[in-house]
C-alpha positions as CSV (number, residue, x, y, z in Angstrom):
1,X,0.0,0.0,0.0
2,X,0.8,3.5,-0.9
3,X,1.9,5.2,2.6
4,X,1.3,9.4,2.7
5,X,4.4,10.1,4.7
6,X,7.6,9.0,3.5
7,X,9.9,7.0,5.8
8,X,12.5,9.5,4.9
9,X,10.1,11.5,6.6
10,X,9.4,9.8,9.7
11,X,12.5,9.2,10.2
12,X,13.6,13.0,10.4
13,X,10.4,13.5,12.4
14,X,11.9,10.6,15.0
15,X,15.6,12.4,15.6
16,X,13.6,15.7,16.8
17,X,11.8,13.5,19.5
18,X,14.7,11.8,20.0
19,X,15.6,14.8,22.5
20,X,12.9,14.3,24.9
21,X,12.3,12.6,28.1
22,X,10.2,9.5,27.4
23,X,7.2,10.7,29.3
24,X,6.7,13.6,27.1
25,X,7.3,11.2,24.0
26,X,4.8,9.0,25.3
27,X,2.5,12.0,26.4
28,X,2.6,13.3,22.2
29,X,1.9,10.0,20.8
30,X,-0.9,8.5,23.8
31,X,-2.7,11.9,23.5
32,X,-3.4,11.3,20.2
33,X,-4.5,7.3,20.8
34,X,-1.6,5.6,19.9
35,X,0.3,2.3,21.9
36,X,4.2,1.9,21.4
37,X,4.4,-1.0,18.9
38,X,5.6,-3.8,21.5
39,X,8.7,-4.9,18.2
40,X,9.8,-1.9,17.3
41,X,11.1,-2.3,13.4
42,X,14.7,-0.7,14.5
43,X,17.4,-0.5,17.1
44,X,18.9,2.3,18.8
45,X,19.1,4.2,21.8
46,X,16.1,4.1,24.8
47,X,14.4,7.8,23.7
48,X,14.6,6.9,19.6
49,X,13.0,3.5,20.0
50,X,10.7,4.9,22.2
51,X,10.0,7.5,19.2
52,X,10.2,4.6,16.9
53,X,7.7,2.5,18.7
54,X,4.9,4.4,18.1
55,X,5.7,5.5,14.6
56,X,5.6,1.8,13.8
57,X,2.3,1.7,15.2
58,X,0.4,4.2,12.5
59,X,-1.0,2.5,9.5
60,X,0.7,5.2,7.0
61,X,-2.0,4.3,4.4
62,X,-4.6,5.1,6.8
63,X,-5.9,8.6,6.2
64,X,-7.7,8.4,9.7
65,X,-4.0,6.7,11.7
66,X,-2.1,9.8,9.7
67,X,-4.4,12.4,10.6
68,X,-3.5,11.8,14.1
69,X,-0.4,10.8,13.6
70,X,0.4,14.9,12.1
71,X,-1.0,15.9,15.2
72,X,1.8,14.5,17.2
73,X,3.9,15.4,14.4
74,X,3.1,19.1,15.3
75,X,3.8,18.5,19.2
76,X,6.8,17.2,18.2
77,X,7.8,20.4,16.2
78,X,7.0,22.7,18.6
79,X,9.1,21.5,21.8
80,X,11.5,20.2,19.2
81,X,15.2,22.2,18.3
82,X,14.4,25.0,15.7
83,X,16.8,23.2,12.7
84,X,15.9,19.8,13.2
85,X,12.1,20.5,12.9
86,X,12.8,22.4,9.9
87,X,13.9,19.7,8.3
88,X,11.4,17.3,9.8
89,X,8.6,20.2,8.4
90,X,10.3,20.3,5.1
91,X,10.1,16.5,4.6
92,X,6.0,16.9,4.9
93,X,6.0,19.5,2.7
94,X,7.9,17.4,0.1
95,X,5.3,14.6,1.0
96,X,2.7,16.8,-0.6
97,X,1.2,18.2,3.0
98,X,0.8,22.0,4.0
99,X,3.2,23.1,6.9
100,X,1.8,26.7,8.4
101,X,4.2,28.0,11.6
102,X,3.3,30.8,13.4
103,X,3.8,32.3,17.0
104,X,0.7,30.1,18.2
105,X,2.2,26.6,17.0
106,X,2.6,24.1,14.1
107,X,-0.2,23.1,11.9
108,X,-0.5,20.6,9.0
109,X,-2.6,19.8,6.6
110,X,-3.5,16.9,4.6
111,X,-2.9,17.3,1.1
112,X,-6.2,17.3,-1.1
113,X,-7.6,14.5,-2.5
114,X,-8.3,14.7,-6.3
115,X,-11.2,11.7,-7.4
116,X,-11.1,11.4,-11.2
117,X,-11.5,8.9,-13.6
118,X,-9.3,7.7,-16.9
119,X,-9.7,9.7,-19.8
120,X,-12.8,8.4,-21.8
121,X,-14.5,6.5,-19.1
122,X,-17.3,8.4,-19.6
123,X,-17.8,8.8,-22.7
124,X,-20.7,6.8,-23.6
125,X,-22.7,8.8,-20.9
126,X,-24.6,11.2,-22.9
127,X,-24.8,14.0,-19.7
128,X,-21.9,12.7,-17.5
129,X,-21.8,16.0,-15.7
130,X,-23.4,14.6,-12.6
131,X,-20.6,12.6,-12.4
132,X,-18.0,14.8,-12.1
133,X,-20.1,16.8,-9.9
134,X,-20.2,14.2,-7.3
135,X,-16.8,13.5,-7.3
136,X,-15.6,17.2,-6.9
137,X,-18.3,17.0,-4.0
138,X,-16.6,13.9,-2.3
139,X,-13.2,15.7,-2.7
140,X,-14.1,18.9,-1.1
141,X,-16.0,17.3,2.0
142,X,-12.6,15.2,2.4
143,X,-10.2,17.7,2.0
144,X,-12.7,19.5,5.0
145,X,-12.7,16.2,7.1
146,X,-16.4,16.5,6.9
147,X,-16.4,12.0,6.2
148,X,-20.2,12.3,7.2
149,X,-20.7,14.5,3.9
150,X,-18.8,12.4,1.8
151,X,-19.9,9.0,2.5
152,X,-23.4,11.0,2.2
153,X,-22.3,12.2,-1.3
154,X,-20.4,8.9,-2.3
155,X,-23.9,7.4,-1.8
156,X,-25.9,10.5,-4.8
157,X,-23.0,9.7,-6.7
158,X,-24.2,6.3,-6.7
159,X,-27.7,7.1,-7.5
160,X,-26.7,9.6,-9.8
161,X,-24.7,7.2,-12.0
162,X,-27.1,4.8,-11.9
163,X,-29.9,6.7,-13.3
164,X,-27.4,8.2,-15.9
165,X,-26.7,4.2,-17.2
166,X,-30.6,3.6,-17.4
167,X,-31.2,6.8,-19.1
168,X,-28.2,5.8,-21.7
169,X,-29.9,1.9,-22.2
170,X,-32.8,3.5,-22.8
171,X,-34.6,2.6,-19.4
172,X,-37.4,5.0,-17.8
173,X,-36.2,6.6,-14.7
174,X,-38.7,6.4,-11.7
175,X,-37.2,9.4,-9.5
176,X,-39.0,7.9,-6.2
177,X,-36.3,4.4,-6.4
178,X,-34.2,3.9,-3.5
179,X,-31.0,2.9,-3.9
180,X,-31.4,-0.5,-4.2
181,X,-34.2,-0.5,-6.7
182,X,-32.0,1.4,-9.0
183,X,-29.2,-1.1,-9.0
184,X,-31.5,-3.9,-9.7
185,X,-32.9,-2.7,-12.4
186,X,-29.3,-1.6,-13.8
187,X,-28.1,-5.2,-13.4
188,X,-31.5,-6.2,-15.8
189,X,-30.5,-3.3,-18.2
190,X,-27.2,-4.4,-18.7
191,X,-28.3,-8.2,-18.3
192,X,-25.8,-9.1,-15.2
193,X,-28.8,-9.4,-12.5
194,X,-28.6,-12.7,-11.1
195,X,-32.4,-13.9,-12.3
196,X,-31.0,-13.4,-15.7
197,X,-28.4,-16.4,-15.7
198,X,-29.0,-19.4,-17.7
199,X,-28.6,-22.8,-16.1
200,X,-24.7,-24.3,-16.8
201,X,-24.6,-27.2,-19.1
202,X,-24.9,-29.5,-16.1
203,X,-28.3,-27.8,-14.7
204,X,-26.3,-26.0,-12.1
205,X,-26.2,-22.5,-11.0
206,X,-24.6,-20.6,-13.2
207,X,-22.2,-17.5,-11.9
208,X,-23.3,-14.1,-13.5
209,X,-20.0,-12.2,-14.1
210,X,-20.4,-8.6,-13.0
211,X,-18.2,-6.6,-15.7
212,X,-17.1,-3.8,-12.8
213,X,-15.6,-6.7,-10.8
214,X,-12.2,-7.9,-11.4
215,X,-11.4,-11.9,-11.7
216,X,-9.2,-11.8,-8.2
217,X,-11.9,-10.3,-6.4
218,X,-13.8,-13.6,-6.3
219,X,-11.0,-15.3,-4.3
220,X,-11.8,-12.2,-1.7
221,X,-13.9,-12.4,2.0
222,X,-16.9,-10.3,1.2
């Protein structure tokens, strides 16, 4: 998995800390609900692998683990010696993330989050503007941390699309639908609902291949 902070990164982040007494290490990390990894993934001396401990214990693909995870990175800045947090704050900043430092403290921000989709994806859509609409929409309430408002619009998206394919197969669209109704009646339109599937040549079940799913998903836990 992709990881948002680079270890190069972390690592700079870990020789600032390094120069604290472990109870304020621990207080900047616990604070922000994280537990010292119990096998830390290097050796050195007690403070760094205290430091170490709990940087080994953020999921660094994790959006949610990294957001907290930059708030101890700020803590860490601010009782931290002026050039080695430079360079620790320069590292994010190469990472793609906003540094601001003022005379009130260290904040950072998450870089934003940009939703698209390959060049020509839509193209058979003949109005695919709703689409683009709703992923701008999920972008902005993530960038704002607003989750609520994008799993909300994640979920019009959904609709929206939906209603857009069924309009395109030339399908009626009954605007009172829930969710579910709409996806049914997708799978029939583009002949991949389940009732649809012919018996295999041995009278058994046969498996309806959804065209959006990808071959190794099958060997997946649902």
């Amino acid at each position: 998995m992709w990881e948002l902070v680079s270890r190069r990164t972390r690592t700079a982040f870990r020789e600032v800390g390094s120069g604290f007494v472990l109870r304020v290490i621990n207080n900047i990390w616990q604070d922000e609900g994280f537990a010292p990894n119990p096998d830390p993934q290097w050796s050195g001396g007690e403070r760094r692998n205290s430091y170490q401990a709990y940087l080994d214990a953020v999921d660094w693909s994790d959006q949610a683990h990294v957001v907290r995870a930059l708030r101890a990175f700020e803590r860490t800045a601010e009782l931290g010696e002026l050039e080695q947090h430079h360079e620790a704050l320069a590292g994010l900043e190469r990472d793609g993330f906003k540094v601001h430092v003022a005379l009130s403290g260290v904040r950072i921000e998450m870089p934003p989050v940009a939703l698209s989709l390959r060049e020509g994806a839509l193209a058979a859509l003949a109005d695919p503007a709703a689409v683009h609409e709703g992923l701008d929409c999920i972008s902005r309430a993530v960038d704002d941390g607003d989750y609520a408002q994008a799993i909300g619009s994640a979920k019009e998206l959904v609709e929206s699309t939906a209603k857009l394919v069924l309009r395109s197969c030339g399908e009626l669209v009954d605007d009172k639908d829930d969710l579910p109704a709409l996806v049914s009646k997708v799978q029939r339109a583009l002949d991949v609902h389940p009732s649809s599937a012919r018996p295999g040549p041995d009278n058994s079940d046969a498996v309806k291949k959804d065209p959006g799913r990808r071959d190794d998903d099958h060997d997946r836990p649902g």
